[in-house]
Backbone as JSON, one array per atom type, in Angstrom:
{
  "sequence": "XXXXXXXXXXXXXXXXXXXXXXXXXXXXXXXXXXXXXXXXXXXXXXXXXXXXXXXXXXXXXXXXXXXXXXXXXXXXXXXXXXXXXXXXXXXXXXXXXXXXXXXXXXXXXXXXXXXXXXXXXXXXXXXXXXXXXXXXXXXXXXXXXXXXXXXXXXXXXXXXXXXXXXXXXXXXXXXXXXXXXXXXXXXXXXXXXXXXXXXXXXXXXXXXXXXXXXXXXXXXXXXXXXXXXXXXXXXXXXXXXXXXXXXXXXXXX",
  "N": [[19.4, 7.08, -9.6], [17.17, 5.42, -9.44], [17.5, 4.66, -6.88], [16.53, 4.15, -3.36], [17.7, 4.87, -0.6], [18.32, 5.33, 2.43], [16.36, 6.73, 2.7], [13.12, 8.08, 4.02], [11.1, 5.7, 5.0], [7.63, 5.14, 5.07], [5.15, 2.1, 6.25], [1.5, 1.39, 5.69], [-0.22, -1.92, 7.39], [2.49, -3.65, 7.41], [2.38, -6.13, 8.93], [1.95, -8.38, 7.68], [1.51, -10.23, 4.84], [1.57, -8.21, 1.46], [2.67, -5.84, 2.46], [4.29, -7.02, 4.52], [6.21, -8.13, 3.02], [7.18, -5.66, 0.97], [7.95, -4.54, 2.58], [10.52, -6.0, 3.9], [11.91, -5.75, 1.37], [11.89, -3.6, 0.56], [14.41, -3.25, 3.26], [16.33, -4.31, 2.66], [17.06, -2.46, 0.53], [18.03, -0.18, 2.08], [16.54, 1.7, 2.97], [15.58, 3.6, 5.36], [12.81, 2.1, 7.51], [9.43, 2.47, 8.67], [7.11, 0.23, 10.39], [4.28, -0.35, 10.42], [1.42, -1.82, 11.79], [-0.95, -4.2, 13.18], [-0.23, -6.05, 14.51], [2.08, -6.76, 16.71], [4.41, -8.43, 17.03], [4.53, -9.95, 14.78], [5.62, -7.43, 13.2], [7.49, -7.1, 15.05], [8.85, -9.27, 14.08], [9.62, -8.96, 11.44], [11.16, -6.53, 11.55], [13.38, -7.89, 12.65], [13.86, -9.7, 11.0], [15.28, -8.19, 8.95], [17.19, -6.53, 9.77], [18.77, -9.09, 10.42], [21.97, -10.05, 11.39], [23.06, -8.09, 9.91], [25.25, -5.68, 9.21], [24.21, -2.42, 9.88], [23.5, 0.74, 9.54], [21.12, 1.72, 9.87], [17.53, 2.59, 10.49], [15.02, 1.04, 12.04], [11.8, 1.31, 12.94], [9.13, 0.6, 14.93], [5.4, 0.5, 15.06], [2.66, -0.61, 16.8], [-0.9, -0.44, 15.46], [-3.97, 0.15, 15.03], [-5.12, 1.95, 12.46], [-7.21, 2.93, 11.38], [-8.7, 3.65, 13.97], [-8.74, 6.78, 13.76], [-8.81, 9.1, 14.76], [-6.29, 9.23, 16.4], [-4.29, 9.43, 14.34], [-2.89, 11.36, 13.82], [-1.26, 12.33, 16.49], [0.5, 9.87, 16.21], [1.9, 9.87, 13.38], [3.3, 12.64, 14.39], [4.77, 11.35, 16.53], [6.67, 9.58, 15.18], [8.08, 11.25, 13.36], [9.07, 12.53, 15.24], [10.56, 10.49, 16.36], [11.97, 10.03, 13.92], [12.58, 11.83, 12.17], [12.02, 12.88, 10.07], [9.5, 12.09, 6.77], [9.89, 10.5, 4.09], [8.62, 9.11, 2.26], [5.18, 7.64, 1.75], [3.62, 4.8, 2.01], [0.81, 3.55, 1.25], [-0.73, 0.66, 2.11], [-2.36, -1.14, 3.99], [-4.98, -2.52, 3.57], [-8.13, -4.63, 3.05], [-10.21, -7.47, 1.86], [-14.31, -8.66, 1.49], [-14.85, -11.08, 0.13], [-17.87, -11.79, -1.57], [-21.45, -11.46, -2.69], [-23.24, -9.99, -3.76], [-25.7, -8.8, -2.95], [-25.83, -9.77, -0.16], [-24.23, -8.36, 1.52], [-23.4, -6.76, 3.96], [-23.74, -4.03, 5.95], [-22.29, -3.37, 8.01], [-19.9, -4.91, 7.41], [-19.36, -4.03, 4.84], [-18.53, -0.79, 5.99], [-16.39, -1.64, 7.27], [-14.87, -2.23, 5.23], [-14.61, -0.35, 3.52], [-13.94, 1.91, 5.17], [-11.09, 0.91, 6.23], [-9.91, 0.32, 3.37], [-10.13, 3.11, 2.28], [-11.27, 5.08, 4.05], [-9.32, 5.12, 6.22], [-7.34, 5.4, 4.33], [-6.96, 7.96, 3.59], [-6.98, 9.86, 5.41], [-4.79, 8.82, 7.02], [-3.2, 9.85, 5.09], [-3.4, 12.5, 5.03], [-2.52, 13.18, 7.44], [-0.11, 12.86, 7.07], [0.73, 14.3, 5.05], [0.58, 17.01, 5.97], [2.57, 17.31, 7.04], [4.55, 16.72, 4.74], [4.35, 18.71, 3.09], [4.96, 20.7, 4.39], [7.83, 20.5, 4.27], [8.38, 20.63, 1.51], [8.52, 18.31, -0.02], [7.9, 14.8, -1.39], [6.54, 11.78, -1.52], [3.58, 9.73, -2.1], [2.31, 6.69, -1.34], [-0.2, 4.62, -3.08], [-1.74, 1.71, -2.41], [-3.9, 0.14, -4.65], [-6.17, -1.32, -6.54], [-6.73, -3.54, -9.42], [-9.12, -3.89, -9.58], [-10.52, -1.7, -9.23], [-10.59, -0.4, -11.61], [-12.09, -2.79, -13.23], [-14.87, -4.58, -13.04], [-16.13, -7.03, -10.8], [-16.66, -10.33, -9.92], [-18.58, -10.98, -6.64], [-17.39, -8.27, -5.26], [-18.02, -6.19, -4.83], [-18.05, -4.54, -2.74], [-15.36, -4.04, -2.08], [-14.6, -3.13, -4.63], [-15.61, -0.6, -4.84], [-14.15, 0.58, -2.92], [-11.66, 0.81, -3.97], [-11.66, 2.07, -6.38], [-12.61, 4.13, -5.59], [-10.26, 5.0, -4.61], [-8.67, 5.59, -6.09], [-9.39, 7.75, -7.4], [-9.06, 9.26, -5.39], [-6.76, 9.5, -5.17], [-5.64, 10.88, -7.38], [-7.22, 13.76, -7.12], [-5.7, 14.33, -4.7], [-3.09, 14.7, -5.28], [-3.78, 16.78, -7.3], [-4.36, 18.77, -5.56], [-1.68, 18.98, -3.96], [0.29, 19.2, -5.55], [1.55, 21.65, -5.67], [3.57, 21.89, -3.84], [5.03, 19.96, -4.14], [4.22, 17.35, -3.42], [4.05, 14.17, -4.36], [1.15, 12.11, -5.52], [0.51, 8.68, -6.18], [-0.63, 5.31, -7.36], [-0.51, 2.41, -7.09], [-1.83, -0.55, -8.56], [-2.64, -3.54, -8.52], [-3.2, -7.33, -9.84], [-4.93, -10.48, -8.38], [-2.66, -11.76, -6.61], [-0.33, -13.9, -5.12], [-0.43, -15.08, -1.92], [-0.3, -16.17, 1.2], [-2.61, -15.13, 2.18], [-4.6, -15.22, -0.36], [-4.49, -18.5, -0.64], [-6.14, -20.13, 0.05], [-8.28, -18.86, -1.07], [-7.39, -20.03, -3.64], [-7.22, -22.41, -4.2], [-9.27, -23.58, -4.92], [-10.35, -25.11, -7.79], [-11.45, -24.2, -10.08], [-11.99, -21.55, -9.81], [-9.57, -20.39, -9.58], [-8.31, -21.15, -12.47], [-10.78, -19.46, -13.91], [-10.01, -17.01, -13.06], [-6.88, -17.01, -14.15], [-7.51, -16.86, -17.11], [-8.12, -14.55, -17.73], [-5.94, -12.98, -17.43], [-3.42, -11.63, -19.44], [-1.1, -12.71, -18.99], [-0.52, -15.32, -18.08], [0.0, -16.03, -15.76], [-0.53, -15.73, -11.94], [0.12, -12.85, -10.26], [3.22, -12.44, -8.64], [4.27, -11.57, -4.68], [6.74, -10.2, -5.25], [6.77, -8.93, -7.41], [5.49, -6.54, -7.3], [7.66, -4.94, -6.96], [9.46, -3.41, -8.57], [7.79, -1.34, -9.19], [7.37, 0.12, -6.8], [10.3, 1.28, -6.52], [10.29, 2.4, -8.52], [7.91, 4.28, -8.32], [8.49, 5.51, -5.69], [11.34, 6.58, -5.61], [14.25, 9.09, -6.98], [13.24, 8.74, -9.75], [10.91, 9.29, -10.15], [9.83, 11.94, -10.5], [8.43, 13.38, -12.24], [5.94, 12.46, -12.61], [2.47, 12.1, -11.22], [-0.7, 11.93, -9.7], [-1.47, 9.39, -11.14], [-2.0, 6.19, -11.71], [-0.12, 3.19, -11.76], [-0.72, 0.33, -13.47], [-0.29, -3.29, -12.21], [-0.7, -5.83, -13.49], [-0.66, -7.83, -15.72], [-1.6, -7.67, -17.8], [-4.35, -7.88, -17.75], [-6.09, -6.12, -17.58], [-6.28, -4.56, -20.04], [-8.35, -6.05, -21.74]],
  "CA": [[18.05, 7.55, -9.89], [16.4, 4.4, -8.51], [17.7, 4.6, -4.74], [15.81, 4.4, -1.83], [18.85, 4.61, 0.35], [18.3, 6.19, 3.69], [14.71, 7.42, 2.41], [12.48, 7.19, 5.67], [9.7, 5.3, 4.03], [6.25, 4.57, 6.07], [4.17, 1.35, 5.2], [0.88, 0.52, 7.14], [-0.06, -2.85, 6.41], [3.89, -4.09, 7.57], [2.87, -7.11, 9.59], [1.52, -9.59, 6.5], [1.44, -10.14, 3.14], [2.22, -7.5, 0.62], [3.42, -4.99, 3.35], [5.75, -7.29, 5.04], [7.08, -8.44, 1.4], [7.69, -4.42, 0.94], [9.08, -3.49, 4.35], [11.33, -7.0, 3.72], [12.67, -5.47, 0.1], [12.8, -1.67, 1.12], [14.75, -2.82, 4.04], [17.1, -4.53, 1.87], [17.67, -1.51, -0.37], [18.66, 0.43, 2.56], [15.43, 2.85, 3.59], [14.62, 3.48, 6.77], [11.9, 2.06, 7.81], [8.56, 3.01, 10.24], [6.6, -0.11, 9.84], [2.62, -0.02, 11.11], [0.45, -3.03, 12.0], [-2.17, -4.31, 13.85], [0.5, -7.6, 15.42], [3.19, -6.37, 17.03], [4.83, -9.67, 17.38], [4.71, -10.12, 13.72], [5.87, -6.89, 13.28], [9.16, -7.06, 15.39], [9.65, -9.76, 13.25], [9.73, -8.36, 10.61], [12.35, -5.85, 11.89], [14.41, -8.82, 12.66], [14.48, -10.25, 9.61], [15.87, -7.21, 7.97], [18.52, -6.21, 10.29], [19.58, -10.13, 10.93], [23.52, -10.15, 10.67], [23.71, -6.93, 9.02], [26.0, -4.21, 9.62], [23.86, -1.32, 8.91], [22.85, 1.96, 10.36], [19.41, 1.89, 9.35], [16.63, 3.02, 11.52], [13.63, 0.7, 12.0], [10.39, 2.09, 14.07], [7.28, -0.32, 14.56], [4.11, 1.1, 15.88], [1.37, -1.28, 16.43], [-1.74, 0.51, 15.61], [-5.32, 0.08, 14.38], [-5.28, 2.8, 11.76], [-9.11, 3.01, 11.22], [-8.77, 5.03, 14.8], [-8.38, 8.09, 13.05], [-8.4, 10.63, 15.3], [-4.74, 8.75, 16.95], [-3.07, 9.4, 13.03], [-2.26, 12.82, 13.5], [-0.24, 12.27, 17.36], [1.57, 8.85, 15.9], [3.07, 10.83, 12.94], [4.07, 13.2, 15.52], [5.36, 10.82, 17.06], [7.38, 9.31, 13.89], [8.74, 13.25, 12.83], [10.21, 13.39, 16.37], [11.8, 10.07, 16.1], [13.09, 9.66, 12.54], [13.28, 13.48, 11.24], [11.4, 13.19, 8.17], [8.72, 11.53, 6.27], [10.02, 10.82, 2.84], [7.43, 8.34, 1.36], [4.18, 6.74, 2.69], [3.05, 3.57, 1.46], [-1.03, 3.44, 2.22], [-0.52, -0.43, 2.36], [-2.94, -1.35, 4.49], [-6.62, -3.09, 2.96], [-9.04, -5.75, 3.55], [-10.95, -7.73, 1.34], [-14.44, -9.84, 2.01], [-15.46, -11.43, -0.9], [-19.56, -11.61, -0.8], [-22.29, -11.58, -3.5], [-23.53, -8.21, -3.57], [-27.39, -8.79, -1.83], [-25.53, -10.33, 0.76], [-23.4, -7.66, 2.29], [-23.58, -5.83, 5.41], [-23.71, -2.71, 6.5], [-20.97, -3.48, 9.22], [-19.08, -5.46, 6.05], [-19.42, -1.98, 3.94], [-18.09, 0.24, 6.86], [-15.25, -2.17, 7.38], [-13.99, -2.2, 3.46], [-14.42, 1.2, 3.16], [-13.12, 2.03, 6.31], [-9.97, 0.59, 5.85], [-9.71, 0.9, 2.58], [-10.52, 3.96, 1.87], [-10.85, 6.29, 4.92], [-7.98, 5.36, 6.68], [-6.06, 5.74, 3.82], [-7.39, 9.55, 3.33], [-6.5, 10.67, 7.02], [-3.37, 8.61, 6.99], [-2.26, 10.56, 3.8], [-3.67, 13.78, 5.6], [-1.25, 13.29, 8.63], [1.51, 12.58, 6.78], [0.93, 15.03, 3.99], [0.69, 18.32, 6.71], [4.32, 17.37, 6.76], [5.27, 16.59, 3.88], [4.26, 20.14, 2.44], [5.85, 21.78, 4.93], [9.4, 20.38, 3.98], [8.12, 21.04, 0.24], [8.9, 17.2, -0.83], [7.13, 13.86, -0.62], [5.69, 10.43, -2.23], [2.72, 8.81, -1.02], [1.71, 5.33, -2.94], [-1.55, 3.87, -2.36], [-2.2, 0.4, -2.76], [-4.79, 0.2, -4.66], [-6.09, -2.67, -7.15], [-7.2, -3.63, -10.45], [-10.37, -3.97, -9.33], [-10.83, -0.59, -9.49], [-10.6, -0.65, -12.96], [-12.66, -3.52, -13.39], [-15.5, -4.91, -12.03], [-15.59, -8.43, -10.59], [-17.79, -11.2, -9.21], [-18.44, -10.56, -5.36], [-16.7, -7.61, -4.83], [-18.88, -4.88, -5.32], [-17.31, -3.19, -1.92], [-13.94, -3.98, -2.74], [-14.24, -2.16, -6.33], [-16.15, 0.62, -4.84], [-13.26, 0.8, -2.01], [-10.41, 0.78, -4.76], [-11.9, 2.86, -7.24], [-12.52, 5.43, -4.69], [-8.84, 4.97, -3.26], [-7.92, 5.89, -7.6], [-10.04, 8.92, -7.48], [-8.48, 10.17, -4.39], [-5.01, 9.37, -5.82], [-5.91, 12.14, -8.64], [-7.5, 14.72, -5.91], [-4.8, 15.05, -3.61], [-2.37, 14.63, -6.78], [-3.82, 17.96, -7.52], [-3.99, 19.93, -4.35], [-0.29, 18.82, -3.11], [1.74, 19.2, -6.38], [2.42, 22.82, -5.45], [4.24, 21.28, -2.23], [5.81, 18.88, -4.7], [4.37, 16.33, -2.71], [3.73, 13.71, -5.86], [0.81, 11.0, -5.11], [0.28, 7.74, -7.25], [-1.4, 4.75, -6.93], [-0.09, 0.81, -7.97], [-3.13, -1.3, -9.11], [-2.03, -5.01, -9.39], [-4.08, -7.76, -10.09], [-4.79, -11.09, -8.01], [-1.52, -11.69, -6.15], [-0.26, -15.25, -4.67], [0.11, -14.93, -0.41], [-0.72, -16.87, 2.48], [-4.02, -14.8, 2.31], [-4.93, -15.73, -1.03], [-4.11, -19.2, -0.93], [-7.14, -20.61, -0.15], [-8.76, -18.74, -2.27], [-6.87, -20.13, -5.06], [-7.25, -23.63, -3.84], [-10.79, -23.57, -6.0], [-9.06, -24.61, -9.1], [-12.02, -23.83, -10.72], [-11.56, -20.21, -9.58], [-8.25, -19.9, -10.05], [-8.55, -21.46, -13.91], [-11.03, -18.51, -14.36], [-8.73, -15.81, -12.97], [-6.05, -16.76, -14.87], [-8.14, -17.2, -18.29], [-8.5, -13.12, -17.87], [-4.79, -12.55, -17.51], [-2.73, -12.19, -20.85], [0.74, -13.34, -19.35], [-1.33, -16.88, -17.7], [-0.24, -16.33, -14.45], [-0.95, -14.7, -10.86], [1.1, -11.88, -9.69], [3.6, -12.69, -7.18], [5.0, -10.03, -4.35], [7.7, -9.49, -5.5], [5.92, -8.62, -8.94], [5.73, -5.41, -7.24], [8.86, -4.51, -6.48], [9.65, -2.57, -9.63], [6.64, -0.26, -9.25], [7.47, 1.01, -5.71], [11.06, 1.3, -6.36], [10.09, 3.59, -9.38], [7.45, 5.83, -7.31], [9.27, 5.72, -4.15], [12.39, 7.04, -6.15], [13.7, 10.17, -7.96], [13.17, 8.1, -11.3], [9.18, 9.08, -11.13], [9.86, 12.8, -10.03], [7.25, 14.28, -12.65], [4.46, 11.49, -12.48], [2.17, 12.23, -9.93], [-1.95, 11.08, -9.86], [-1.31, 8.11, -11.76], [-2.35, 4.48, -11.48], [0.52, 1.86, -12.5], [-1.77, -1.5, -13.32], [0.48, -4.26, -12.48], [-2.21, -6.84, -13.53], [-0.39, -8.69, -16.35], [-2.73, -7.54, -19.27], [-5.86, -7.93, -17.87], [-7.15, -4.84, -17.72], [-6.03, -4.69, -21.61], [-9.03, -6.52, -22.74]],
  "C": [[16.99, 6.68, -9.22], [16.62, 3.72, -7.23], [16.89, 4.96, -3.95], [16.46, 4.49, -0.76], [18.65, 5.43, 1.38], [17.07, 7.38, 3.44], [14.3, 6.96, 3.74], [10.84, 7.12, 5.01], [8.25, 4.59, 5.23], [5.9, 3.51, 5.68], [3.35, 1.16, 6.23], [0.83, -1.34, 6.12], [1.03, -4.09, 6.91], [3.94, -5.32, 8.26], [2.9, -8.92, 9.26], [1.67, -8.9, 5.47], [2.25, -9.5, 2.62], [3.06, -6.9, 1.59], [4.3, -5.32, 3.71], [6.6, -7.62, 3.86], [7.8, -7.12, 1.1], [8.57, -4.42, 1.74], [10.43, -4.6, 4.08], [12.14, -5.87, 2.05], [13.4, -4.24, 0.3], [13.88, -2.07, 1.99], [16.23, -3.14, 3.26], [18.05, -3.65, 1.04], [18.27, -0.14, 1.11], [17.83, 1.64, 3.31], [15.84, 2.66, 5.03], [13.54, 3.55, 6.76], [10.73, 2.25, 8.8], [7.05, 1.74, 9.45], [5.22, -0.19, 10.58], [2.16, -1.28, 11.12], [-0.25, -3.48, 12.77], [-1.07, -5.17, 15.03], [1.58, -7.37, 15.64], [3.92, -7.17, 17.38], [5.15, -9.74, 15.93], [5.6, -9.11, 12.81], [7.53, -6.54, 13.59], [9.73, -8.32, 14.72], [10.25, -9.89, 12.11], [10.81, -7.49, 10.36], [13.88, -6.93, 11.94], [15.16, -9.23, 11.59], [15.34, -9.39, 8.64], [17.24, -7.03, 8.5], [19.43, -7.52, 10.71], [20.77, -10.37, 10.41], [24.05, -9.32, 9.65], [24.64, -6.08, 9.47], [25.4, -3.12, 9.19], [23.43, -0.81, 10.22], [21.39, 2.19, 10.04], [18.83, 1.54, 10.71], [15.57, 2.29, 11.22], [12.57, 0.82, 13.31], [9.27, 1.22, 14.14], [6.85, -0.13, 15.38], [2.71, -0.61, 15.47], [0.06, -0.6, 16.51], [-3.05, 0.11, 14.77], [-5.35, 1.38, 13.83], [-6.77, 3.82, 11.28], [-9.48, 4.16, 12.4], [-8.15, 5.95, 14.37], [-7.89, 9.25, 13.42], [-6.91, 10.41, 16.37], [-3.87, 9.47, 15.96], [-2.21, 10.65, 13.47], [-0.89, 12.48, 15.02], [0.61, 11.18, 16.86], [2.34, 9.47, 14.28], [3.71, 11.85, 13.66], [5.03, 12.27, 15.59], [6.79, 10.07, 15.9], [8.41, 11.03, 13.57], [9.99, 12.84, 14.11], [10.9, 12.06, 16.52], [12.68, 9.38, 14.65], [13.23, 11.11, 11.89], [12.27, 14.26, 10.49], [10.22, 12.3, 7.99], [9.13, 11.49, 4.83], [9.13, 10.05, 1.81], [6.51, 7.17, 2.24], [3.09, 6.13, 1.89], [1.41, 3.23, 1.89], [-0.76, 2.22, 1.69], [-1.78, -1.27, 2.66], [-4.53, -2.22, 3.83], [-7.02, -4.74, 3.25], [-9.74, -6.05, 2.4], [-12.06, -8.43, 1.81], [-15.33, -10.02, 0.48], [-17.16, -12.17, -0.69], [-20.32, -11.46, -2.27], [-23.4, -9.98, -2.61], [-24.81, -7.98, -2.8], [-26.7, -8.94, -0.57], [-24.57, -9.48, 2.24], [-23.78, -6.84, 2.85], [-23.33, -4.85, 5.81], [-22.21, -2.28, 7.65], [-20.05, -4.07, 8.1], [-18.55, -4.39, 5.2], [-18.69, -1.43, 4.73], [-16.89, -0.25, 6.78], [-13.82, -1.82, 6.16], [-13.59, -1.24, 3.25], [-13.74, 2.0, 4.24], [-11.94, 2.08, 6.16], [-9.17, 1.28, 4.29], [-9.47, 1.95, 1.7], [-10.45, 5.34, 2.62], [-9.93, 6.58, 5.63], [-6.8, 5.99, 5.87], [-6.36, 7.98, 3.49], [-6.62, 10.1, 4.27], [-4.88, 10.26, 7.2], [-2.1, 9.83, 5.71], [-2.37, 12.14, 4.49], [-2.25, 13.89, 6.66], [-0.12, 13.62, 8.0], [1.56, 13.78, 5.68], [0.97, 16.6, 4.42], [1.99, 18.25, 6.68], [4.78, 17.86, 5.65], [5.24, 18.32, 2.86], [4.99, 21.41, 2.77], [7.3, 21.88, 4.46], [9.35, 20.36, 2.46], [9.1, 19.92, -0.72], [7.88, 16.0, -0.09], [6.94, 12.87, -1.47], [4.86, 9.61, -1.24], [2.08, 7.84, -2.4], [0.84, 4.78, -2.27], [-1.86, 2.81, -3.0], [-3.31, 0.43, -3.05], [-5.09, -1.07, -5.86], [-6.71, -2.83, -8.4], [-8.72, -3.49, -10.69], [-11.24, -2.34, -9.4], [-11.1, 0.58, -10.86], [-11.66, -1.28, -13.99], [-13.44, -3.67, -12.58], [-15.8, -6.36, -11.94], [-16.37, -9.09, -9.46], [-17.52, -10.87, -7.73], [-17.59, -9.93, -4.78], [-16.98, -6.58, -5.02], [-18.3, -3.68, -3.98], [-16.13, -2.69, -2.07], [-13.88, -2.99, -3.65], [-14.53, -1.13, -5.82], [-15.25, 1.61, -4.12], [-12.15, 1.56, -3.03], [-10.91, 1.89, -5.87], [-12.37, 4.26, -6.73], [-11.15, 6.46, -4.72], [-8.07, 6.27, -4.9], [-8.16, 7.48, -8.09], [-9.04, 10.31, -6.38], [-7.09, 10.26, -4.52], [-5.17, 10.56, -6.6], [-5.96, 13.45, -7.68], [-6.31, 15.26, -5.23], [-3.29, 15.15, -4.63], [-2.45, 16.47, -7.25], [-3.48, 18.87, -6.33], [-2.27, 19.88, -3.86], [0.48, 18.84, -4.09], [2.33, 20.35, -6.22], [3.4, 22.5, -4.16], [4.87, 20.36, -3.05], [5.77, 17.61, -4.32], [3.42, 15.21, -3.91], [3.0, 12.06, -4.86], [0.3, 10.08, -6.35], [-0.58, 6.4, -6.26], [-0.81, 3.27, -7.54], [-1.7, -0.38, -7.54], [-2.65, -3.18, -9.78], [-3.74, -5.99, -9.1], [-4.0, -8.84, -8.72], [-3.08, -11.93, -7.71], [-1.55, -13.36, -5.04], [0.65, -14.78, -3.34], [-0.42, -15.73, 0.24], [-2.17, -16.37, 2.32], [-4.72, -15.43, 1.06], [-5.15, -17.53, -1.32], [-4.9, -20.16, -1.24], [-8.49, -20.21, -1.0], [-8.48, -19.64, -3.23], [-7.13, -21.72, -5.3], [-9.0, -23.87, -4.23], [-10.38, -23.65, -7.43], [-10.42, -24.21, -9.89], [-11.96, -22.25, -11.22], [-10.57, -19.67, -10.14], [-8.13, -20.09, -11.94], [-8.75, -20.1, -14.41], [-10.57, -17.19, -14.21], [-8.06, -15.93, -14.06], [-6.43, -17.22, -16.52], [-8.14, -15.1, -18.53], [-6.8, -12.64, -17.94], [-4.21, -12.82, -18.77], [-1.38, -13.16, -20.56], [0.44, -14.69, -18.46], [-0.43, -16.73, -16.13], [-0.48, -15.46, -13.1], [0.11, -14.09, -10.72], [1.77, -12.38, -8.42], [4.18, -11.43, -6.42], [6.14, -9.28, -4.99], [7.74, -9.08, -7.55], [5.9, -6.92, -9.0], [6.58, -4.34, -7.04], [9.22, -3.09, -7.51], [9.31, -1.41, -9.8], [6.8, 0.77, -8.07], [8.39, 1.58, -5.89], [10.85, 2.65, -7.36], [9.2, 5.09, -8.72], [8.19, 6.41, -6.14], [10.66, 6.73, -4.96], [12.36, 8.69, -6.85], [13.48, 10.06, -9.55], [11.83, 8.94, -11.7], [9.0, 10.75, -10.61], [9.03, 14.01, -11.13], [6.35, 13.3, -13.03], [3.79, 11.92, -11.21], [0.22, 12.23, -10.13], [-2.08, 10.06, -10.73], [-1.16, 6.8, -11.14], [-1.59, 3.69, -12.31], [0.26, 0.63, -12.36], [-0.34, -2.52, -13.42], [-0.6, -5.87, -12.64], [-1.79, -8.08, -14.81], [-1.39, -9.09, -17.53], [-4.03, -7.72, -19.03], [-6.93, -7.04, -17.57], [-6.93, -3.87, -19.6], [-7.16, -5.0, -22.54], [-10.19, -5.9, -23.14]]
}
């Protein structure tokens, strides 16, 4: 019920952080993967690491691609269809944060957040979801964040990004369940990566983060593991516009 085994799973996102933590776990469980990223260096290493000293037939695809160019999405799923088959689940991965005090933010700052955040992931889900209707199956999971939930010191684009992303999880939730194509959304909280790190390195900061969490500490990647494995799967095969908060009680209070 909770196999991903020779699923051909998308992620953008795939060349840091969360994404490569995913594409690293999925590859593990046996998907095939088509992983997306800006660093195609980072990227094929990523591939490496999965297939190093394995014996497996698994198919891995990495496109390096600025996603944000929109009007590309539609020929690079093409391009994906004609060399893996299928599309069986697509991870909107991908997001940016810039943390900012709300007078302070920029018009080019705004476009960026939301951009990413938000419009790519629309068009990306569009591409992939002309498919997925056709072959009358699908899962698309959108990274999306607590913050969307909540609202939270200098991050007024961020939230507006994510709480968009939660909205549009619902939306296309509706239009695509006759296509059976089932979309959700995982909402975790402050997560411990290379990107964060220096963030966190404010213990003051960090203190007050984890003063809001019930279970006292940050989310690590592989925190999420659980959550994909369940949407991605046929475990979650009548859930579908729903937001699973992996936030560790702090959207509880």
């Amino acid at each position: 019920m909770f196999s991903v085994k020779d699923k051909v799973i998308v992620i953008t996102g795939a060349s840091k952080g969360i994404g490569k933590s995913l594409s690293l776990f999925l590859g593990m469980q046996g998907s095939h993967l088509v992983l997306i990223g800006r660093n195609e260096s980072n990227l094929l290493e990523v591939k490496r690491t999965i297939i190093n000293g394995r014996n497996t037939k698994q198919k891995i695809m990495t496109i390096s691609q600025d996603i944000t160019v929109t009007e590309q999405l539609e020929h690079m799923v093409d391009h994906i269809l004609e060399k893996m088959g299928k599309i069986d689940v697509l991870i909107n991965n991908a997001g940016v944060n810039i943390p900012q005090k709300a007078e302070k933010v920029t018009v080019e700052e705004w476009d960026r957040i939301l951009g990413i955040n938000l419009k790519s992931t629309f068009f990306m889900s569009q591409a992939v979801g002309v498919h997925m209707r056709k072959q009358k199956k699908g899962k698309i999971i959108n990274m999306s964040s607590q913050m969307a939930l909540v609202g939270y010191y200098k991050r007024s684009a961020y939230c507006a990004s994510k709480g968009g992303l939660n909205q549009l999880t619902k939306a296309l939730a509706i239009e695509w369940a006759e296509d059976s194509v089932l979309v959700n959304s995982i909402a975790p909280t402050f997560i411990e990566t290379p990107f964060t790190e220096k963030m966190f390195a404010d213990s003051l900061f960090k203190e007050e983060v984890l003063s809001r969490i019930p279970l006292g500490r940050l989310a690590k990647e592989e925190d999420l593991y659980g959550a994909v494995i369940y949407l991605a799967s046929d475990a979650s095969n009548m859930v579908t516009g729903q937001t699973l908060v992996v936030d560790g009680g702090w959207t509880v209070w």
